[in-house]
C-alpha positions as CSV (number, residue, x, y, z in Angstrom):
1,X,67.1,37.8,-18.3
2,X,64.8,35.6,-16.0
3,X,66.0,32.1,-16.0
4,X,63.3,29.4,-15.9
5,X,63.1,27.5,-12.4
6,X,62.9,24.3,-12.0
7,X,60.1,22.4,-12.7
8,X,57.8,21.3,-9.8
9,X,57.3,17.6,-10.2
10,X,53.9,17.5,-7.8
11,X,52.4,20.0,-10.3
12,X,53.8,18.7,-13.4
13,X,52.4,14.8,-12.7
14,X,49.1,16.5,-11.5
15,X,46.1,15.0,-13.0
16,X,42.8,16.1,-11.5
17,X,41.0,12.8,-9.9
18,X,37.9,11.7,-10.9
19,X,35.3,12.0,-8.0
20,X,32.2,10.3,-8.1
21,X,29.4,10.8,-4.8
22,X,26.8,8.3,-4.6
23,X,23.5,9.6,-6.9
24,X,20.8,11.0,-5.5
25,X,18.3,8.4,-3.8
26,X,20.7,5.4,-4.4
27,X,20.4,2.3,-2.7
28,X,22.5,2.4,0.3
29,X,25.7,0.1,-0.5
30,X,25.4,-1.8,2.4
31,X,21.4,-3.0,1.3
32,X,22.1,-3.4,-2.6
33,X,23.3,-7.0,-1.7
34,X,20.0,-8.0,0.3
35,X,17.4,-6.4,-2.6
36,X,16.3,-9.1,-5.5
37,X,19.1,-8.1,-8.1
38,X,16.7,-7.5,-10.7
39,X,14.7,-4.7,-8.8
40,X,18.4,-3.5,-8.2
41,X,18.9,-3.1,-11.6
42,X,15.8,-1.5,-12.4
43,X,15.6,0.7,-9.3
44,X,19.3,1.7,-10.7
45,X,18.2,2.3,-14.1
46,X,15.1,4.4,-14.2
47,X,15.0,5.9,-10.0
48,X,18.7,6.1,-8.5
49,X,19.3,10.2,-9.2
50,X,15.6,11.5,-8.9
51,X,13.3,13.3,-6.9
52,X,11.1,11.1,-4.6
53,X,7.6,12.7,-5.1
54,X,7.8,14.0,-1.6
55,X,10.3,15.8,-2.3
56,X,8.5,17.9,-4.8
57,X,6.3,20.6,-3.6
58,X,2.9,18.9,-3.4
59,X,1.2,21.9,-5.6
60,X,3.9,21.0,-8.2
61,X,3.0,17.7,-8.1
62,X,-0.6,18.3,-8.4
63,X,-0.4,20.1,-11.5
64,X,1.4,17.7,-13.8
65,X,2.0,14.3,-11.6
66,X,3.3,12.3,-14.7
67,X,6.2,15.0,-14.7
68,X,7.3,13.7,-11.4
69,X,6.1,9.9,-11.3
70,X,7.8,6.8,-12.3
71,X,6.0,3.7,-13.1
72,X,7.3,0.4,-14.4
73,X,7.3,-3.3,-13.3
74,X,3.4,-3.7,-13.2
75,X,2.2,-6.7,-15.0
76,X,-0.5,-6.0,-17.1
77,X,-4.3,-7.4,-15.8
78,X,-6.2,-9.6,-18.1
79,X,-9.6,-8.4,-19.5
80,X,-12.3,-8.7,-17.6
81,X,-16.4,-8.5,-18.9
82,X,-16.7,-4.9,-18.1
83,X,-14.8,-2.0,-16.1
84,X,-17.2,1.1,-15.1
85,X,-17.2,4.0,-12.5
86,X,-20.0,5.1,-10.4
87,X,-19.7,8.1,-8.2
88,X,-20.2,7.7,-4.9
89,X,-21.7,10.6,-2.2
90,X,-19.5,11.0,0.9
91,X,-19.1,13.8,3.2
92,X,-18.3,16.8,1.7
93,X,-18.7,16.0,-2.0
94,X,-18.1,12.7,-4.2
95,X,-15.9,10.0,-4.8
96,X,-15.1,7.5,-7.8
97,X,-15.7,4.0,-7.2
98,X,-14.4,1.2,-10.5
99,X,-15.9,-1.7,-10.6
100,X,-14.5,-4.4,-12.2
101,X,-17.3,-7.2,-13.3
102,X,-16.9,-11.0,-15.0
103,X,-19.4,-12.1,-17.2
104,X,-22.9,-12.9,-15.4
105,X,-23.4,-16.2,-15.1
106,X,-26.4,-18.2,-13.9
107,X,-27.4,-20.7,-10.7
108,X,-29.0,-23.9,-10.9
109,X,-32.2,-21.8,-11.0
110,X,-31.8,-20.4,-14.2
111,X,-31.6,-16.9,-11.7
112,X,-28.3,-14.6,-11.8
113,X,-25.5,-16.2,-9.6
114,X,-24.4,-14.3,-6.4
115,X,-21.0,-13.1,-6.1
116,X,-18.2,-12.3,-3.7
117,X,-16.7,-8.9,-3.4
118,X,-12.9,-7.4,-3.2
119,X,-12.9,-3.8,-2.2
120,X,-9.5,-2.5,-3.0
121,X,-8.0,0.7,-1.1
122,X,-4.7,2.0,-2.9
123,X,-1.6,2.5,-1.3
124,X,0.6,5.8,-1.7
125,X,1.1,7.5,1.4
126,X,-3.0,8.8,1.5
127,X,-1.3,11.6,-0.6
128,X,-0.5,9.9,-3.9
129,X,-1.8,7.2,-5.6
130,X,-5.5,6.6,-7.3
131,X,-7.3,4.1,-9.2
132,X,-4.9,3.7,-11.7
133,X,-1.9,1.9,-9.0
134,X,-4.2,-1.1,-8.5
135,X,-6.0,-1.4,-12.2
136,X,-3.9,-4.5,-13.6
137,X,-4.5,-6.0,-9.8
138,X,-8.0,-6.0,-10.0
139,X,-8.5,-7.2,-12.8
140,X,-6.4,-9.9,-12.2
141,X,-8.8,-11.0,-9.4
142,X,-11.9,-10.8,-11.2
143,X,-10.1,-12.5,-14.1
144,X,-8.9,-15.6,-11.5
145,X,-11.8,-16.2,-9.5
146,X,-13.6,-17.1,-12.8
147,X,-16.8,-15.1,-12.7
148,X,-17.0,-15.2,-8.4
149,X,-16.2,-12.3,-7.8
150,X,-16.6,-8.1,-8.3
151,X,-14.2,-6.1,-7.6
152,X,-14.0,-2.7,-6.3
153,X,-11.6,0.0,-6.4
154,X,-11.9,2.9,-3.8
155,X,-10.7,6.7,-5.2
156,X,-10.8,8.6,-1.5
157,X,-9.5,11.7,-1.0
158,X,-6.1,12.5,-0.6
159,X,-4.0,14.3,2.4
160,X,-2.7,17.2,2.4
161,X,-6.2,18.8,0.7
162,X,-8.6,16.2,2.7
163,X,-6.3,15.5,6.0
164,X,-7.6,12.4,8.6
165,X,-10.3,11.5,9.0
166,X,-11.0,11.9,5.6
167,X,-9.4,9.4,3.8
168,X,-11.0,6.8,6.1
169,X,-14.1,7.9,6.6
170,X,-14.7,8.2,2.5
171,X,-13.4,4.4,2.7
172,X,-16.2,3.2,5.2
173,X,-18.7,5.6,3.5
174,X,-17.6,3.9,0.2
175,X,-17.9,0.2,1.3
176,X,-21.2,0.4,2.9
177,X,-22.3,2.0,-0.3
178,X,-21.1,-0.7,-2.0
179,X,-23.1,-3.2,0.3
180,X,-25.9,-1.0,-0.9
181,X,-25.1,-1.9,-4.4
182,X,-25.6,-5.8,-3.6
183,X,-28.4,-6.0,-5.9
184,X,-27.5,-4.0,-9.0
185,X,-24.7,-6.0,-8.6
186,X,-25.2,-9.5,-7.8
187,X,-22.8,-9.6,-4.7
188,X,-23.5,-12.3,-1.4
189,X,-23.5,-9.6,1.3
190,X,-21.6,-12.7,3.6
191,X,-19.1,-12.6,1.0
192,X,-16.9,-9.4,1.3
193,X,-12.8,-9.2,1.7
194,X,-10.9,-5.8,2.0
195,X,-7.1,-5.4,1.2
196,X,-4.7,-2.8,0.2
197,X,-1.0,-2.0,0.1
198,X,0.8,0.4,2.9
199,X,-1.6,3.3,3.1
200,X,-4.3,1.2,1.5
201,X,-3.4,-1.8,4.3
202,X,-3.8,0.9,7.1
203,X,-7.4,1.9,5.9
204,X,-8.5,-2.2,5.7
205,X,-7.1,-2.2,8.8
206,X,-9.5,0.2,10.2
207,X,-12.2,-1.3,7.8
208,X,-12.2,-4.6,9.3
209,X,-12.0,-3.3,12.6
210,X,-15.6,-1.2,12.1
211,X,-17.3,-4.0,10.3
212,X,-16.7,-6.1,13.6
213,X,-18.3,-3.5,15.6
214,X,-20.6,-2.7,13.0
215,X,-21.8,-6.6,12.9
216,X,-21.0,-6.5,9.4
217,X,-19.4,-10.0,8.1
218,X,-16.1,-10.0,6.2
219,X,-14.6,-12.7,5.4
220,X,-10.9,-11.8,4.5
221,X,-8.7,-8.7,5.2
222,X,-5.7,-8.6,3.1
223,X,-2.8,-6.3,4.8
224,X,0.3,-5.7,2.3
225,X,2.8,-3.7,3.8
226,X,0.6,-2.2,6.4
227,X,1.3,1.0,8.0
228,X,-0.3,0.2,11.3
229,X,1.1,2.4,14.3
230,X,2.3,6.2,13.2
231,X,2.0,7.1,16.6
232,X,5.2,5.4,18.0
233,X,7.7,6.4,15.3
234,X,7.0,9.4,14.6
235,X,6.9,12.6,17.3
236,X,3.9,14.5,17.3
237,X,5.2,16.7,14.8
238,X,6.0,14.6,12.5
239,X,9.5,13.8,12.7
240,X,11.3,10.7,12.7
241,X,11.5,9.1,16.3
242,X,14.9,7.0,15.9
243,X,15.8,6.8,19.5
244,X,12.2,5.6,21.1
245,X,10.9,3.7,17.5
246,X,10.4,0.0,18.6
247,X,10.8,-1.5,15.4
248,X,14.0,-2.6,14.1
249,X,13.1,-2.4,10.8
250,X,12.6,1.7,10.8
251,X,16.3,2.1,12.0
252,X,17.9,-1.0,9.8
253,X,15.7,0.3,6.7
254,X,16.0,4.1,7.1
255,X,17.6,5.2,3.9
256,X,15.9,2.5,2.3
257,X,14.5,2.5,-1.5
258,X,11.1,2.7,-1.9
259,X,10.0,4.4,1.3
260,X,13.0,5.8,3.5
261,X,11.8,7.0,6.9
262,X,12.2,10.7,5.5
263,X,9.4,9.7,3.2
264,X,7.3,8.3,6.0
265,X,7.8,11.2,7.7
266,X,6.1,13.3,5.1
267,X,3.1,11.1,4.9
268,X,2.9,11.6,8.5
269,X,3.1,15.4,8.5
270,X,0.7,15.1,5.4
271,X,-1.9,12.9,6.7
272,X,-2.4,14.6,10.4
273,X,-1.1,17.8,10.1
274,X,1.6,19.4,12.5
275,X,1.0,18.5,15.0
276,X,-0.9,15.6,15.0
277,X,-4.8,15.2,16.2
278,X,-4.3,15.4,20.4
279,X,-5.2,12.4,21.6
280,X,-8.5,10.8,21.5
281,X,-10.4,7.6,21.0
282,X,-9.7,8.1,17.6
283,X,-6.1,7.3,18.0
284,X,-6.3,3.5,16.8
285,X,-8.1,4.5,13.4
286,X,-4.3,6.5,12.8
287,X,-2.8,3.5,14.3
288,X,-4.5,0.0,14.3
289,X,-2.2,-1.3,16.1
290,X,-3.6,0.7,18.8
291,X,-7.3,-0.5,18.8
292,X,-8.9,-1.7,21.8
293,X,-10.2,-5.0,20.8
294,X,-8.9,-7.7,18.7
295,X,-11.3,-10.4,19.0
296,X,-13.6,-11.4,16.2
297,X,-11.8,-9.8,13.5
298,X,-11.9,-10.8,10.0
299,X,-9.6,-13.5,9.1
300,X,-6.0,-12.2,7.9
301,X,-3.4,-12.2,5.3
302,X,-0.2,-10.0,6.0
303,X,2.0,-9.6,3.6
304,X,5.5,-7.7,4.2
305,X,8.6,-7.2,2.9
306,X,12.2,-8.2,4.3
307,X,14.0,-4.3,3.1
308,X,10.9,-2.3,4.3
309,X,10.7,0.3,6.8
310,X,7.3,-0.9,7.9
311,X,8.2,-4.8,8.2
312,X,8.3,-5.0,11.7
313,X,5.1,-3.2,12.5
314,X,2.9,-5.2,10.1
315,X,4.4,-8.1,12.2
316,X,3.2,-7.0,15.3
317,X,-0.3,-6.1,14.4
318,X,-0.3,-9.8,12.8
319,X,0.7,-11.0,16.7
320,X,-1.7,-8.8,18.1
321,X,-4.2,-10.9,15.6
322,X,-3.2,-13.9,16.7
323,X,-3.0,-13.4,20.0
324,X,-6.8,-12.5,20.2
325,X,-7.5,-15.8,17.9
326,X,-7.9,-14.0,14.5
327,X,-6.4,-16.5,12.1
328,X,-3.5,-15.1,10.5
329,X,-1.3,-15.6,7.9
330,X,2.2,-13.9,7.7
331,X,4.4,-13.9,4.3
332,X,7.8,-12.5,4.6
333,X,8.9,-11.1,0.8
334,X,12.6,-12.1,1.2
335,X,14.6,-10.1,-0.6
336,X,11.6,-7.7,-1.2
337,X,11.4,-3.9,-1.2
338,X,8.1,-2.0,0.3
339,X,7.0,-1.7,-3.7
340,X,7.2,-5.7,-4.4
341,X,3.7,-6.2,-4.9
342,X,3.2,-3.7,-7.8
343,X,6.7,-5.4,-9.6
344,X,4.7,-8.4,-10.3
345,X,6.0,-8.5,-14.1
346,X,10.0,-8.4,-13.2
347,X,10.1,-9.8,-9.6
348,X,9.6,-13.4,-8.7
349,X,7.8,-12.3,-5.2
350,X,5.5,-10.1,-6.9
351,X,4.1,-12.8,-9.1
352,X,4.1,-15.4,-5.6
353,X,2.2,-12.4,-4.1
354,X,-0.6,-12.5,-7.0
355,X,-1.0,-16.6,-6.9
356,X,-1.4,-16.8,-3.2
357,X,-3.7,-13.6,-3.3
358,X,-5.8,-15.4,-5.1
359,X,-5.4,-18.9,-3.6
360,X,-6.5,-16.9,-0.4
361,X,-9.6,-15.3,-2.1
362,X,-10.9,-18.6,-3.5
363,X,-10.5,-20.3,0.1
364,X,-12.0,-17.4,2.2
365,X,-15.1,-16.5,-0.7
366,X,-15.7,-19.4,-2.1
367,X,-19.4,-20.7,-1.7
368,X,-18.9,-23.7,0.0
369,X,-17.9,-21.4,3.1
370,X,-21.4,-19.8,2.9
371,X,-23.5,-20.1,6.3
């Protein structure tokens, strides 16, 4: 007979521990007490654990994109007195322009009063985004500036399919075809801003920079988040530069919700292509902050965000501004993530973002500043 041993008591009081790892995409621990708590909570709630788009083969994305895309935080725009699209030729093919009109409204004449224009270019990386990521926005601009102004939202084509130059090139194609629309439209040619958010600030960027040289007058550009200089973070193959990056913000932000430098990299790869155009005179329309000539730009408003990646370098094409006597604004989101200007219905910066937008537009478009 086989008598029982003793018992162990290391396996007897065993109890398996509970393990828990960090979910997929989280907010770095060391950031979550710098982030506005309520995009914390949100982020938390409906992004901590997923895929970032970029991390979903682009052809999967392509096919179902609401599959893969989260979208919250957006207040809704008012109504405006009409919305349409027009198609607009470009190289290659055609793009979609929306227009976003307030009710006509007449001069001391009795003849159709002129009125300013905002040509919007969307963020997203020049991979994602389209005209629905600045809809509300828009029509939040025509809505404030009480019949003043028509604004304009810019579909180009998107990287990987259409690589650079594309995306730019359809912008510029797109906002001198809008000049050509003056008339249909009622818009004071000397009356013109151009803005965007991260991708979108890049291309005004570039914009503002051609309509200098083009002796086209603009009155405002309006840079949120910019990506300005791709060139010195990322090698020419597209990867992460974290030893030679001169901005702060890349290594302090790198694992950073909305746009960690992984994502970045992407876009980068993306946009140029591996490797990168060789270099060229072209180089500052990839990087503004690269562009020979400062002088006689368009007056400036440059948004960017305290936790954001690209906070340093929208800094220093802001000083590059002012140093060449552009006058410039700079905001600082504190608190703020990359994404804070489309969170304008749960964060307190996106709503400050919307009022001084258009405190800006009124100042800079107004008629009294005509001549």
């Amino acid at each position: 007979m086989v008598q029982p041993t003793t018992s162990n008591p290391a396996l007897t009081g065993f109890r398996a521990p509970t393990l828990i790892q960090p979910l997929h995409n989280s907010i770095p621990p060391e950031l979550v007490p710098r982030y506005d708590p309520v995009y914390v909570a949100y982020y938390n709630a409906f992004n901590a654990g997923r895929l970032h788009t970029h991390e979903v083969p682009i052809e999967e994305f392509r096919k179902n994109p609401a599959r893969y895309t989260i979208a919250y935080g957006r207040a809704p725009g008012p109504e405006v007195f009409r919305v349409t699209e027009q198609k607009c030729p470009v190289n290659g093919g055609e793009i979609t322009v929306r227009i976003f009109e307030p009710a006509p409204q007449q001069d001391d004449q009795g003849q159709p009063k002129k009125r300013a224009a905002y040509v919007n270019f969307h963020g997203g990386g020049w991979v994602f985004g389209g005209l629905n990521y600045d809809h509300s926005f828009c029509k939040r601009l025509v809505h404030k500036l009480e019949g003043n102004l028509v604004a304009f939202d810019v579909d180009y084509r998107l990287a990987p399919e259409h690589k650079f130059p594309i995306p730019v090139d359809d912008s510029w194609t797109a906002f001198n075809w809008i000049r050509s629309k003056a008339a249909e439209f009622n818009l004071d040619l000397d009356r013109f801003a151009v803005g965007g958010v991260s991708a979108g600030g890049h291309i005004s960027a570039v914009i503002s920079h051609l309509c200098r040289d083009a002796n086209i007058p603009l009155r405002l550009q309006l840079l949120t988040v910019p990506a300005t200089d791709l060139h010195s973070v990322f090698t020419p193959h597209g990867d992460f530069d974290r030893e030679n990056c001169p901005y702060d913000s890349y290594r302090e932000m790198e694992f950073a919700p909305a746009l960690p430098a992984a994502r970045m990299a992407y876009f980068h790869r993306s946009f140029l292509g591996v490797p990168r155009p060789a270099q060229s005179d072209e180089d500052w329309k990839i990087s503004p902050i690269r562009a020979p000539n400062f002088q006689g730009l368009a007056p400036a408003l440059v948004f960017t965000a305290e936790l954001d990646p690209l906070r340093d370098e929208g800094e220093a094409y802001a000083a590059k501004l002012q140093a060449a006597g552009v006058a410039v604004e700079v905001i600082r989101v504190a608190g703020a993530p990359h994404v804070f200007a489309s969170l304008d219905g749960i964060l307190e910066g996106g709503r400050d973002y919307n009022k001084k937008v258009v405190a800006t537009l009124r100042e800079q478009l107004g008629e009294q500043l005509k001549g």
